[in-house]
N, CA, C and O atoms as a Maestro MAE file, in Angstrom:
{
 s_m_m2io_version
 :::
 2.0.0
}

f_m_ct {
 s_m_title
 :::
 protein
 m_atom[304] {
  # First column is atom index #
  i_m_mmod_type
  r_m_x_coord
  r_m_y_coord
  r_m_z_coord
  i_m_residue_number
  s_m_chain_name
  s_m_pdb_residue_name
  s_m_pdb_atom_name
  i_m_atomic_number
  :::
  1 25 -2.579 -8.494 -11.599 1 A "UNK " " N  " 7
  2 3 -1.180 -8.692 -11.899 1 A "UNK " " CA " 6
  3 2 -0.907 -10.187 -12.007 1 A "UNK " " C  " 6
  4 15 -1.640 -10.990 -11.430 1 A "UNK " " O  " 8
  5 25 0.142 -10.575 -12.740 2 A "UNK " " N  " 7
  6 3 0.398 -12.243 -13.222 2 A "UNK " " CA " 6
  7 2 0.976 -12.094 -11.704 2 A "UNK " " C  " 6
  8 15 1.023 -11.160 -10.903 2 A "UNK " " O  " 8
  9 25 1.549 -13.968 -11.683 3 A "UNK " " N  " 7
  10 3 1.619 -14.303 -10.551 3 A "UNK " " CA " 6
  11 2 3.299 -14.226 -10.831 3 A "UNK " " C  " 6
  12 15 4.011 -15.228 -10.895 3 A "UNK " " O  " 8
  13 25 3.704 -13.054 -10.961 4 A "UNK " " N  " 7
  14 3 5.002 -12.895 -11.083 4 A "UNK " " CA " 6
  15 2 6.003 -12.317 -9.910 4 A "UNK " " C  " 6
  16 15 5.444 -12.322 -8.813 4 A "UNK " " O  " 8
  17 25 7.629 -11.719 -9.882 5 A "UNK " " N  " 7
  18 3 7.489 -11.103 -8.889 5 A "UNK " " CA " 6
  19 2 7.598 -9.408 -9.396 5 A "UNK " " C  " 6
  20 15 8.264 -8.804 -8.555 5 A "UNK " " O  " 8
  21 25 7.217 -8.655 -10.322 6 A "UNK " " N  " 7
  22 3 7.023 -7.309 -11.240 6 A "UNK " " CA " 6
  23 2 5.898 -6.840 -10.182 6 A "UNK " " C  " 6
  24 15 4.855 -7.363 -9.791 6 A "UNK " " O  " 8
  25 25 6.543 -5.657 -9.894 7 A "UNK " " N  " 7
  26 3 5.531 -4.720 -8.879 7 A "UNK " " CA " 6
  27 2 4.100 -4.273 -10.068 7 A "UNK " " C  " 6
  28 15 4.124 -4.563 -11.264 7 A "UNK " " O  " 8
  29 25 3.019 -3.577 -9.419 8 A "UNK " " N  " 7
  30 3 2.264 -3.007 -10.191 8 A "UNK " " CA " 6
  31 2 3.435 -1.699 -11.011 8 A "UNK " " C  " 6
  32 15 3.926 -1.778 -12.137 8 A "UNK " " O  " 8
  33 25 3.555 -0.939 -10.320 9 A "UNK " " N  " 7
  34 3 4.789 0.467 -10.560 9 A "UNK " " CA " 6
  35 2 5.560 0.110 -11.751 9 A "UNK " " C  " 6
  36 15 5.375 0.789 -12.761 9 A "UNK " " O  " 8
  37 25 6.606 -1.096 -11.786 10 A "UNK " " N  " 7
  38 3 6.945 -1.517 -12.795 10 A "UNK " " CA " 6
  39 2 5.995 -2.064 -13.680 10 A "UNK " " C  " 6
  40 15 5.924 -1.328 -14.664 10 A "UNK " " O  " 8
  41 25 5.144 -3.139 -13.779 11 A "UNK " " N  " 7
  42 3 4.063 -3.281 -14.985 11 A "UNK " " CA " 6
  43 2 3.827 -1.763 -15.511 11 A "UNK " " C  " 6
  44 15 4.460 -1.248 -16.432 11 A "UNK " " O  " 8
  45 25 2.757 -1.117 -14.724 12 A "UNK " " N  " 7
  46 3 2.387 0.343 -15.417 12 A "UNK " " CA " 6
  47 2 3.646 1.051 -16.162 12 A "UNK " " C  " 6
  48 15 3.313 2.051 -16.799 12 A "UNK " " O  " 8
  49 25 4.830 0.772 -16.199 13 A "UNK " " N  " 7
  50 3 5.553 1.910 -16.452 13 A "UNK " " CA " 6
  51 2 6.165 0.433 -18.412 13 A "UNK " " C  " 6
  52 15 6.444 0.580 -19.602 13 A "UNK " " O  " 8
  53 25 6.029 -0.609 -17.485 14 A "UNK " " N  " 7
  54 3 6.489 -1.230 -19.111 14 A "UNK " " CA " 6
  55 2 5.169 -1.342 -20.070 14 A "UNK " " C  " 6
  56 15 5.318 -1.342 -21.292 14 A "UNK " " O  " 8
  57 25 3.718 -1.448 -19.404 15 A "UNK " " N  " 7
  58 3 3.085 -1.525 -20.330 15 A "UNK " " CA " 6
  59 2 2.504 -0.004 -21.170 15 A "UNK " " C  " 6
  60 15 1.597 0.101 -21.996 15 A "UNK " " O  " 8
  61 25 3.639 1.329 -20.448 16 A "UNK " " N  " 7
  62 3 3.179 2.518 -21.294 16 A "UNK " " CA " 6
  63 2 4.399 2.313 -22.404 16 A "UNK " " C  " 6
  64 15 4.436 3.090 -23.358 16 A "UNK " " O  " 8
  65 25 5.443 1.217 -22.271 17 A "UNK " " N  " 7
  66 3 6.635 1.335 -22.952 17 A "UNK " " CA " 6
  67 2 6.142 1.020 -24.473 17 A "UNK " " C  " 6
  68 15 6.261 1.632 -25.535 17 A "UNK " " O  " 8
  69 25 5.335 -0.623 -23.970 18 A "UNK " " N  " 7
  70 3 4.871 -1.539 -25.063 18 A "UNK " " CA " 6
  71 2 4.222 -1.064 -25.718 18 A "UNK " " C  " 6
  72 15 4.393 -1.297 -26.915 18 A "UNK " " O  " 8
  73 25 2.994 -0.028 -25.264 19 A "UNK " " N  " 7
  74 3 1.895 0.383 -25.828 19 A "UNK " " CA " 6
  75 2 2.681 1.650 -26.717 19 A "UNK " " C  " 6
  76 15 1.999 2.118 -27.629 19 A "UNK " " O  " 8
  77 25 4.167 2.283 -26.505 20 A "UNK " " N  " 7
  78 3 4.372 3.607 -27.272 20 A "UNK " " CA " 6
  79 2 3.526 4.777 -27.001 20 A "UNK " " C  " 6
  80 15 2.936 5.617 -27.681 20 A "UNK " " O  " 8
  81 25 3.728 4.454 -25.439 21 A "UNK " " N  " 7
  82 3 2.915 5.984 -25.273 21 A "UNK " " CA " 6
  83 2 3.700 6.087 -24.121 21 A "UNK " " C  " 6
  84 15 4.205 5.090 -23.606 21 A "UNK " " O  " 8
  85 25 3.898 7.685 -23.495 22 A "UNK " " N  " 7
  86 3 4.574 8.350 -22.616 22 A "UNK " " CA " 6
  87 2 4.346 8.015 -21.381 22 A "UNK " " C  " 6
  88 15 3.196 7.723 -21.054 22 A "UNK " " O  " 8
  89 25 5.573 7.983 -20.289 23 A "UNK " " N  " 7
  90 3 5.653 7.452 -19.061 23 A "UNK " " CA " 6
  91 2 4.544 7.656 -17.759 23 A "UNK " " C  " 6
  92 15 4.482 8.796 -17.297 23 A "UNK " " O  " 8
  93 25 3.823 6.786 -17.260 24 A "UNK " " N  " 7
  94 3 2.834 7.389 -16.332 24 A "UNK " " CA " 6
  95 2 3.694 8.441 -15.555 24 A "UNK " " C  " 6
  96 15 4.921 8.381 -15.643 24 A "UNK " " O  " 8
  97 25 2.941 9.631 -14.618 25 A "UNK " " N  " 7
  98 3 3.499 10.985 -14.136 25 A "UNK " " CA " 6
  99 2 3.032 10.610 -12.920 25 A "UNK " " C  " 6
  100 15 1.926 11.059 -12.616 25 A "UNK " " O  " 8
  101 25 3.745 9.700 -11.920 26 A "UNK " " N  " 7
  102 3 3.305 9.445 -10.267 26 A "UNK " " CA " 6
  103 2 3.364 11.055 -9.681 26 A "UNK " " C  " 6
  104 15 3.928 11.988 -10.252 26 A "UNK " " O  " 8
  105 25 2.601 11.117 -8.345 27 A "UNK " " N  " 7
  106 3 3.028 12.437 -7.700 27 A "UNK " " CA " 6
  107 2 2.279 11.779 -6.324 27 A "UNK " " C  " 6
  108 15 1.247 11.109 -6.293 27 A "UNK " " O  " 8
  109 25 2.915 12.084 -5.501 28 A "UNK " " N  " 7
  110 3 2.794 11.778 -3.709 28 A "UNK " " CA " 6
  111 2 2.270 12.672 -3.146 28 A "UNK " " C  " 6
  112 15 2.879 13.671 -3.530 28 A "UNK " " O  " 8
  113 25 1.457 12.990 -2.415 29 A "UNK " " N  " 7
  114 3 1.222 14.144 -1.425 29 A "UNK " " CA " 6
  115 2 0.499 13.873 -0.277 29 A "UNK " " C  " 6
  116 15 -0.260 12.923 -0.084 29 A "UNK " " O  " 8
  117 25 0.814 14.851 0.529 30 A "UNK " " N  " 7
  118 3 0.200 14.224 2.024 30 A "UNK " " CA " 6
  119 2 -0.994 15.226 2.356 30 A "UNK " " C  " 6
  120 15 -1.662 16.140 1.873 30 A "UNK " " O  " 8
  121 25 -0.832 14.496 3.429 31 A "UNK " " N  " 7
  122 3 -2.903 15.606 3.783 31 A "UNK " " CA " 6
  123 2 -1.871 16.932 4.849 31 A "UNK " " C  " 6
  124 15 -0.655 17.083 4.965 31 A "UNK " " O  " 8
  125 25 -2.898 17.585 5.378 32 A "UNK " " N  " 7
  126 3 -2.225 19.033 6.019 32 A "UNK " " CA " 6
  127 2 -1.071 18.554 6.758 32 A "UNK " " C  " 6
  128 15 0.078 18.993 6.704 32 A "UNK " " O  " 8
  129 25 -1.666 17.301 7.670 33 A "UNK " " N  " 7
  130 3 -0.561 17.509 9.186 33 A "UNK " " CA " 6
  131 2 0.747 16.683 8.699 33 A "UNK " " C  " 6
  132 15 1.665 16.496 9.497 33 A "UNK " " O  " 8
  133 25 0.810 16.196 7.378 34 A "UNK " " N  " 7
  134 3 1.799 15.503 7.037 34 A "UNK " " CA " 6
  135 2 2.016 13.974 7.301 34 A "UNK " " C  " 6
  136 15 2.948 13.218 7.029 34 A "UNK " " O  " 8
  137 25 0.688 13.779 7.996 35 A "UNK " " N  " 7
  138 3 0.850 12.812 8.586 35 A "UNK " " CA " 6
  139 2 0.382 11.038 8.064 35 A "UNK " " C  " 6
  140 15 0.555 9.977 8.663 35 A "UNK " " O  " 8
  141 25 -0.308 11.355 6.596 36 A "UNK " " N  " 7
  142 3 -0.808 10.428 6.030 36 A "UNK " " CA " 6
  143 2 -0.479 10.928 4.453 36 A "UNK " " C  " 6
  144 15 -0.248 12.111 4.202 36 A "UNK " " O  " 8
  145 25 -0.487 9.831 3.381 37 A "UNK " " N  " 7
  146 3 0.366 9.916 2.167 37 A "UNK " " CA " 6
  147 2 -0.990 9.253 1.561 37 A "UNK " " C  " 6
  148 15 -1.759 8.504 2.163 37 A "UNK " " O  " 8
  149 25 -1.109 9.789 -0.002 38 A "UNK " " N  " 7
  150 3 -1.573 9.204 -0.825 38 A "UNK " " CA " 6
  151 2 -0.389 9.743 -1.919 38 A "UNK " " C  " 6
  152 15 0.670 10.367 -1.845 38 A "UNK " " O  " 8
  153 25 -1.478 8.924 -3.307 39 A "UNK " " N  " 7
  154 3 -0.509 9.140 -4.566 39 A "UNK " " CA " 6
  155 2 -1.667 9.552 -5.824 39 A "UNK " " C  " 6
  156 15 -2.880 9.474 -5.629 39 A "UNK " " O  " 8
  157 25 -1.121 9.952 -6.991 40 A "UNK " " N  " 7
  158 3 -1.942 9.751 -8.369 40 A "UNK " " CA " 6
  159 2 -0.655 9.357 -9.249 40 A "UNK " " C  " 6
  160 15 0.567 9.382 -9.096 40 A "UNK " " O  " 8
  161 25 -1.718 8.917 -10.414 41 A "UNK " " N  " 7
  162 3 -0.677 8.942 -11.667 41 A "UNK " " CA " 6
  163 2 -1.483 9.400 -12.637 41 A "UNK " " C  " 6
  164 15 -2.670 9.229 -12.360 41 A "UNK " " O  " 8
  165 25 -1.308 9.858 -13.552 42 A "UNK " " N  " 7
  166 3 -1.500 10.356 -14.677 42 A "UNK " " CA " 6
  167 2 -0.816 9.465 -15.754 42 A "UNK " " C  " 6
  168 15 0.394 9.406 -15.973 42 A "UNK " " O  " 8
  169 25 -1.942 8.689 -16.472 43 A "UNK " " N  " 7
  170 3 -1.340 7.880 -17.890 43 A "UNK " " CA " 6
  171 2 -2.577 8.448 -18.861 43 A "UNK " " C  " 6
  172 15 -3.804 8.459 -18.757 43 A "UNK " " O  " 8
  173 25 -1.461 8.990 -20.024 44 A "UNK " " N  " 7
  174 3 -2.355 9.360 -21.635 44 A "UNK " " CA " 6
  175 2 -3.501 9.993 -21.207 44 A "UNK " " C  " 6
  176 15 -4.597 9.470 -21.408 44 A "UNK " " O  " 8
  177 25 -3.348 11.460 -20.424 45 A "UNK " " N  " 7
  178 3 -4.277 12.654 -19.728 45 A "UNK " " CA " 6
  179 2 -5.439 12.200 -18.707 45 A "UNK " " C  " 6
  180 15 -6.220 12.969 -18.148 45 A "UNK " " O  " 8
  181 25 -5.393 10.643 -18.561 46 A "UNK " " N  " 7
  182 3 -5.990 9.882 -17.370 46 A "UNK " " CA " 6
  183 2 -5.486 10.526 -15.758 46 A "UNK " " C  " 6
  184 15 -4.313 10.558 -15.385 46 A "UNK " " O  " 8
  185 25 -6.452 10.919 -15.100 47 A "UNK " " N  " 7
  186 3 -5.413 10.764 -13.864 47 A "UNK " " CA " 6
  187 2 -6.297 9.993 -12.645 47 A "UNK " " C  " 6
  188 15 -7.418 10.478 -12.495 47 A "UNK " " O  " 8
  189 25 -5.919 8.727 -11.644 48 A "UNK " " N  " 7
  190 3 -5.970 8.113 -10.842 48 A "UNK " " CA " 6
  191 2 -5.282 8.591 -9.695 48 A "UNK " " C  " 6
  192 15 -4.131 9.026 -9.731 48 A "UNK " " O  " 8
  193 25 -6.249 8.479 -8.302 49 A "UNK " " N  " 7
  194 3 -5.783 8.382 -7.078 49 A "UNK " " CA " 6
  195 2 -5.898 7.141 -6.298 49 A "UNK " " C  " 6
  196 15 -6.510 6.082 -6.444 49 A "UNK " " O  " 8
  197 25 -5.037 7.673 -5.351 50 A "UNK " " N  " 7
  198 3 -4.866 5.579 -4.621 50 A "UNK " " CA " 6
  199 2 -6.089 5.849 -4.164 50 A "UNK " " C  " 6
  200 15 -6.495 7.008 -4.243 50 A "UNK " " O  " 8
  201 25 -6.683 5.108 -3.753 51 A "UNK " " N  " 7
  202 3 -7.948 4.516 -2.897 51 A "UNK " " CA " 6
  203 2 -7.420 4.851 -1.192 51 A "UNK " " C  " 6
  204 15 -8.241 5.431 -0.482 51 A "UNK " " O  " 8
  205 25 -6.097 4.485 -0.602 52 A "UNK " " N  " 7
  206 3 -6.038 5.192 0.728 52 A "UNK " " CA " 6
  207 2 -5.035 6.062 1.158 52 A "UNK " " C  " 6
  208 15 -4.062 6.558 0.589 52 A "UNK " " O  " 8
  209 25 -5.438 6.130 2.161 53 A "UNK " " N  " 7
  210 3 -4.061 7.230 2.756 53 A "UNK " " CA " 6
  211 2 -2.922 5.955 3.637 53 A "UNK " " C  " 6
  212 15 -3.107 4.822 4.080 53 A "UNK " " O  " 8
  213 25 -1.939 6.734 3.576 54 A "UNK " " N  " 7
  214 3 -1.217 5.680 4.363 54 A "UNK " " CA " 6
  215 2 0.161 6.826 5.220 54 A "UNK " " C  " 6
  216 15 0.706 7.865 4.848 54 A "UNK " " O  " 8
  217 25 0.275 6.095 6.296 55 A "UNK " " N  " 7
  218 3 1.631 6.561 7.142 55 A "UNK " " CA " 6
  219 2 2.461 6.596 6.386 55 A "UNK " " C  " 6
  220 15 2.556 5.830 5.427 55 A "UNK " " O  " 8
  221 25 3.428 7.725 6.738 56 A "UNK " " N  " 7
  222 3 4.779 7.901 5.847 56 A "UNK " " CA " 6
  223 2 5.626 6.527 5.636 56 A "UNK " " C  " 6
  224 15 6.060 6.126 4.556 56 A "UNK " " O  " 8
  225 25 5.762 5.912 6.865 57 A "UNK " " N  " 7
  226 3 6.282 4.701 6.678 57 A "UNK " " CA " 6
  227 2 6.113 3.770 5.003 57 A "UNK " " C  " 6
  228 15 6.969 3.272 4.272 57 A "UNK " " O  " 8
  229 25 4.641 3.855 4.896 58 A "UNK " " N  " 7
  230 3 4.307 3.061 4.128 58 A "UNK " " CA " 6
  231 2 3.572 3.693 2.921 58 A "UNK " " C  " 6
  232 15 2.589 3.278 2.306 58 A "UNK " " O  " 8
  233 25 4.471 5.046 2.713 59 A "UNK " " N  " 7
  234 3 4.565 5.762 1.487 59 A "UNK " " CA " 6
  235 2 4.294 4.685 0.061 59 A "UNK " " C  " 6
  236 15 3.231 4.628 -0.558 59 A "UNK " " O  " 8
  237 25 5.169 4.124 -0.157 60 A "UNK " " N  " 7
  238 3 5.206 3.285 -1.353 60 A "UNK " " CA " 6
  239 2 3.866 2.111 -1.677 60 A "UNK " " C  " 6
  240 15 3.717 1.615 -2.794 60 A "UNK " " O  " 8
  241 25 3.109 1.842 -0.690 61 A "UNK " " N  " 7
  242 3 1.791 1.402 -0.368 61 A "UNK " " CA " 6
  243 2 0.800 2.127 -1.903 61 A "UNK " " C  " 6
  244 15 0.146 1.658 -2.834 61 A "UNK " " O  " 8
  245 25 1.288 3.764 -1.319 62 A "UNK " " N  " 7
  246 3 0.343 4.409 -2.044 62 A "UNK " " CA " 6
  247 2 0.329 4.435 -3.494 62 A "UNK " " C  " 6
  248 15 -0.727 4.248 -4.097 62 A "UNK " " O  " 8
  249 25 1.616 4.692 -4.207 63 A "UNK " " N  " 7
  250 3 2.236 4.059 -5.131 63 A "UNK " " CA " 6
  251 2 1.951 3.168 -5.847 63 A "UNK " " C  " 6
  252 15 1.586 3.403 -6.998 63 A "UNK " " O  " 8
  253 25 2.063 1.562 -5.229 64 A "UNK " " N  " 7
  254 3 1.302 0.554 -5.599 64 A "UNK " " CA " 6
  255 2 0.237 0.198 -6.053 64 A "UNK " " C  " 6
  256 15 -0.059 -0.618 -6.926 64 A "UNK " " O  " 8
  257 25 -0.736 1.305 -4.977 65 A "UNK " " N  " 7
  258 3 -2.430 1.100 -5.458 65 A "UNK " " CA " 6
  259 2 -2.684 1.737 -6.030 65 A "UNK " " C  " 6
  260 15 -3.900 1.864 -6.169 65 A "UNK " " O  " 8
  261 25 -2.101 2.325 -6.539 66 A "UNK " " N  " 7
  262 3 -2.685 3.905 -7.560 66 A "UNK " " CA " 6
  263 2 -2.016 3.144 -9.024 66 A "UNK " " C  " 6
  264 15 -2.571 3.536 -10.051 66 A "UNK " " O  " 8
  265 25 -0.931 2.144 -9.220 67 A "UNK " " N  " 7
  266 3 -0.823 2.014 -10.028 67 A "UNK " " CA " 6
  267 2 -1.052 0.393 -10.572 67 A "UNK " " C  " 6
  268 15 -0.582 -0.280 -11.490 67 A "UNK " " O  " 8
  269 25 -1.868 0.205 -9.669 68 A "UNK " " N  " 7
  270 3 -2.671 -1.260 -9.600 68 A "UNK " " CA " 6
  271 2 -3.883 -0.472 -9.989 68 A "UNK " " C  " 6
  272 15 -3.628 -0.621 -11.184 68 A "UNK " " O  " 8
  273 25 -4.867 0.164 -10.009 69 A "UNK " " N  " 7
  274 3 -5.631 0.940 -10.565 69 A "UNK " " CA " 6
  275 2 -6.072 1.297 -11.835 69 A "UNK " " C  " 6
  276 15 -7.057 1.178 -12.563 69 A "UNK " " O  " 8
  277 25 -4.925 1.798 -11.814 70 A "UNK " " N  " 7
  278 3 -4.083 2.605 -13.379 70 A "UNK " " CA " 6
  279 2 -3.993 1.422 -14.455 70 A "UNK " " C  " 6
  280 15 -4.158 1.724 -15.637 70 A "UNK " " O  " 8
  281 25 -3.681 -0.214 -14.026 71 A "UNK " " N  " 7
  282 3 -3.510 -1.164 -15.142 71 A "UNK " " CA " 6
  283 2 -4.741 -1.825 -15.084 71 A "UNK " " C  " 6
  284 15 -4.813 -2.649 -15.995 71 A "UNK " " O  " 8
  285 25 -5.995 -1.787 -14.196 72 A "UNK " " N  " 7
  286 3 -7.107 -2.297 -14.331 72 A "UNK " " CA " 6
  287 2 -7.895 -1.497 -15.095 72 A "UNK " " C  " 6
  288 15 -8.559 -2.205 -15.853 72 A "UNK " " O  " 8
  289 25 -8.171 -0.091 -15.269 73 A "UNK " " N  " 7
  290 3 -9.170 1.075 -15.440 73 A "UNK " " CA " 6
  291 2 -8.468 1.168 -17.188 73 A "UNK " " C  " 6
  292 15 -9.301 1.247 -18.090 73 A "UNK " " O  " 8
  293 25 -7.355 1.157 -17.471 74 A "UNK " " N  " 7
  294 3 -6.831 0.867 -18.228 74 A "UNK " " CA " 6
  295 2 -6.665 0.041 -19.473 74 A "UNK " " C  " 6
  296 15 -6.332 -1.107 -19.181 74 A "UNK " " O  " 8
  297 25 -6.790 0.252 -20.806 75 A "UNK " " N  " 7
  298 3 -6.940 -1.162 -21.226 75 A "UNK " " CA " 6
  299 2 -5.247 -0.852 -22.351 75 A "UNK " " C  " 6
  300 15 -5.385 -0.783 -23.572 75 A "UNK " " O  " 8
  301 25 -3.863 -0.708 -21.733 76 A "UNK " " N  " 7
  302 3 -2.730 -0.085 -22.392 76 A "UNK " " CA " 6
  303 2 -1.931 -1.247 -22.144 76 A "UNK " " C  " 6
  304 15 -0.760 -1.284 -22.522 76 A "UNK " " O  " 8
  :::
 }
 m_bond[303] {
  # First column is bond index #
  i_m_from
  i_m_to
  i_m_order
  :::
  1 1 2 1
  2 2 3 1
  3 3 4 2
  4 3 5 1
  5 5 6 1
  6 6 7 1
  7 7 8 2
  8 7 9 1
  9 9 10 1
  10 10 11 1
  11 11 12 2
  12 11 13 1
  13 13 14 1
  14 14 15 1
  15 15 16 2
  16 15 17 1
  17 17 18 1
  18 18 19 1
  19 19 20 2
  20 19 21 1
  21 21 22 1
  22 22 23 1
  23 23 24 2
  24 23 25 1
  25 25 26 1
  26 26 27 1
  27 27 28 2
  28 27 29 1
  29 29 30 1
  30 30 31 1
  31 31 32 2
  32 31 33 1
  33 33 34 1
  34 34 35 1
  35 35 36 2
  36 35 37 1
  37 37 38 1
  38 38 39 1
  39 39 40 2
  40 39 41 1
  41 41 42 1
  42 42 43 1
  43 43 44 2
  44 43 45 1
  45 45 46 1
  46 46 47 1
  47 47 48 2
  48 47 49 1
  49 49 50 1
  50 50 51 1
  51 51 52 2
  52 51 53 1
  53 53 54 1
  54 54 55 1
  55 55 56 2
  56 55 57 1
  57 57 58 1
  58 58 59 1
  59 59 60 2
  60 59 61 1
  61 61 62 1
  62 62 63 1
  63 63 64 2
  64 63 65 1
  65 65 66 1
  66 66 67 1
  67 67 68 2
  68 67 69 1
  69 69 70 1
  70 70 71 1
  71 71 72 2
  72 71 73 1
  73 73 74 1
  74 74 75 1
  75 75 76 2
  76 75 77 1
  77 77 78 1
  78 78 79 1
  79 79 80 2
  80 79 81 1
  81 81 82 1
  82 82 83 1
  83 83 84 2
  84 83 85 1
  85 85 86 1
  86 86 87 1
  87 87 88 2
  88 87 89 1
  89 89 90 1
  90 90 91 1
  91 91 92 2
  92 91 93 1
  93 93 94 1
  94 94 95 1
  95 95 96 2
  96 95 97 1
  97 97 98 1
  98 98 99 1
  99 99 100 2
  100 99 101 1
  101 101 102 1
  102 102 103 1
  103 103 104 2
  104 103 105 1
  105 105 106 1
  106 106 107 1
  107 107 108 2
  108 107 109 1
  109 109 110 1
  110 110 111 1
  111 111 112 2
  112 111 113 1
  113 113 114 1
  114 114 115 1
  115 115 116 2
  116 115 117 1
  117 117 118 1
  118 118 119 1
  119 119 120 2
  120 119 121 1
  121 121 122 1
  122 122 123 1
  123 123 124 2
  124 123 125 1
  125 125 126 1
  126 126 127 1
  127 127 128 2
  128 127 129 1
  129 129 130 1
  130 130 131 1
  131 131 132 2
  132 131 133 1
  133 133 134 1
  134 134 135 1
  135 135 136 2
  136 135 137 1
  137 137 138 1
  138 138 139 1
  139 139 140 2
  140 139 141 1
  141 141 142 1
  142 142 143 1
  143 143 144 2
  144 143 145 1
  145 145 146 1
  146 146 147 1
  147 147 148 2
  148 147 149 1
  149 149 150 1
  150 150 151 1
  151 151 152 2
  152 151 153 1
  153 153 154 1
  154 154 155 1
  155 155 156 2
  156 155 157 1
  157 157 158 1
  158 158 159 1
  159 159 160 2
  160 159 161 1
  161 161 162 1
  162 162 163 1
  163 163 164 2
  164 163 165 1
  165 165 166 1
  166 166 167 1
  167 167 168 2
  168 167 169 1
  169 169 170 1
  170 170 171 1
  171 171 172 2
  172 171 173 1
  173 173 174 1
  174 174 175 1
  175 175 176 2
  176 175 177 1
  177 177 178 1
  178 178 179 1
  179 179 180 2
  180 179 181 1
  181 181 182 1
  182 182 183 1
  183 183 184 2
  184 183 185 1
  185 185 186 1
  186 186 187 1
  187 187 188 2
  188 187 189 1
  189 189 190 1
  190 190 191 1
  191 191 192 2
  192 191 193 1
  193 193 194 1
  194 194 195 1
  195 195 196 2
  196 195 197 1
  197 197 198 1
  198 198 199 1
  199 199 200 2
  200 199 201 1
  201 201 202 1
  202 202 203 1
  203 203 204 2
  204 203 205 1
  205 205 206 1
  206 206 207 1
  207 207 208 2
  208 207 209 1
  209 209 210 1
  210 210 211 1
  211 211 212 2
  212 211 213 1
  213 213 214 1
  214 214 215 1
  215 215 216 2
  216 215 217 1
  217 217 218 1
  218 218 219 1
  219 219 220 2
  220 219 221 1
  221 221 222 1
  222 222 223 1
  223 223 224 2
  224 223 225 1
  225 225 226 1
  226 226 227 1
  227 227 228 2
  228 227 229 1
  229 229 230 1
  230 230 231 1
  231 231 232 2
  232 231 233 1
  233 233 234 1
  234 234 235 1
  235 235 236 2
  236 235 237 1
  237 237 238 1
  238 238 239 1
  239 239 240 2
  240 239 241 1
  241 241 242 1
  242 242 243 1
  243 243 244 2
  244 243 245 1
  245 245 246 1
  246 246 247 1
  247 247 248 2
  248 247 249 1
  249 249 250 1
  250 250 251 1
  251 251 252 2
  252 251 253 1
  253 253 254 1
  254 254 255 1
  255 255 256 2
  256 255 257 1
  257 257 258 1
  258 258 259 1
  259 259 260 2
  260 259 261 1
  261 261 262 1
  262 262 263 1
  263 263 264 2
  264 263 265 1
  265 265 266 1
  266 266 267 1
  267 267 268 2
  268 267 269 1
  269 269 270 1
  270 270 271 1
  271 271 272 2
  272 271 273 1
  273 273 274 1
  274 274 275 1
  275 275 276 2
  276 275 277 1
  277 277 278 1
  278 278 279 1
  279 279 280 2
  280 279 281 1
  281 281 282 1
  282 282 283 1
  283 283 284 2
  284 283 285 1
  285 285 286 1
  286 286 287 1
  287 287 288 2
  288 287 289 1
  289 289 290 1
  290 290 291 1
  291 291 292 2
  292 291 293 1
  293 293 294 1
  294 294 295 1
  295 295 296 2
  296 295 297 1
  297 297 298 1
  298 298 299 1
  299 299 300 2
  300 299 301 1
  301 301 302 1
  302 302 303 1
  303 303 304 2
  :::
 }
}
């Protein structure tokens, strides 16, 4: 990511704008006890998972890395 202040979440979602292709599809889910969060996204039938789990607290963590991912693996 530039040394800006644009989250990954926002980059991924303007560079599906620029590129004219349809909005990445985030989705959250937790493991059984509820007690830890990951994420995926799905861009152009791609789909990525975050790399960790994280406390509910720090839900949006997961978010981030899944779509810090998504703009590296990516070339959109």
């Amino acid at each position: 990511m530039q040394n800006d202040s644009r989250t990954f979440l926002i980059a991924v979602i303007e560079r599906c704008q620029e590129a004219h292709i349809n909005p990445p599809f985030f989705e959250i889910m937790s493991d059984r006890g509820r007690t830890a969060w990951s994420s995926t996204v799905t861009v152009q039938g791609f789909k990525f998972s975050a790399r960790y789990w994280y406390d509910g607290h720090y839900v949006y963590n997961a978010v981030e890395d899944v779509a810090e991912l998504a703009l590296k693996q990516l070339s959109i």
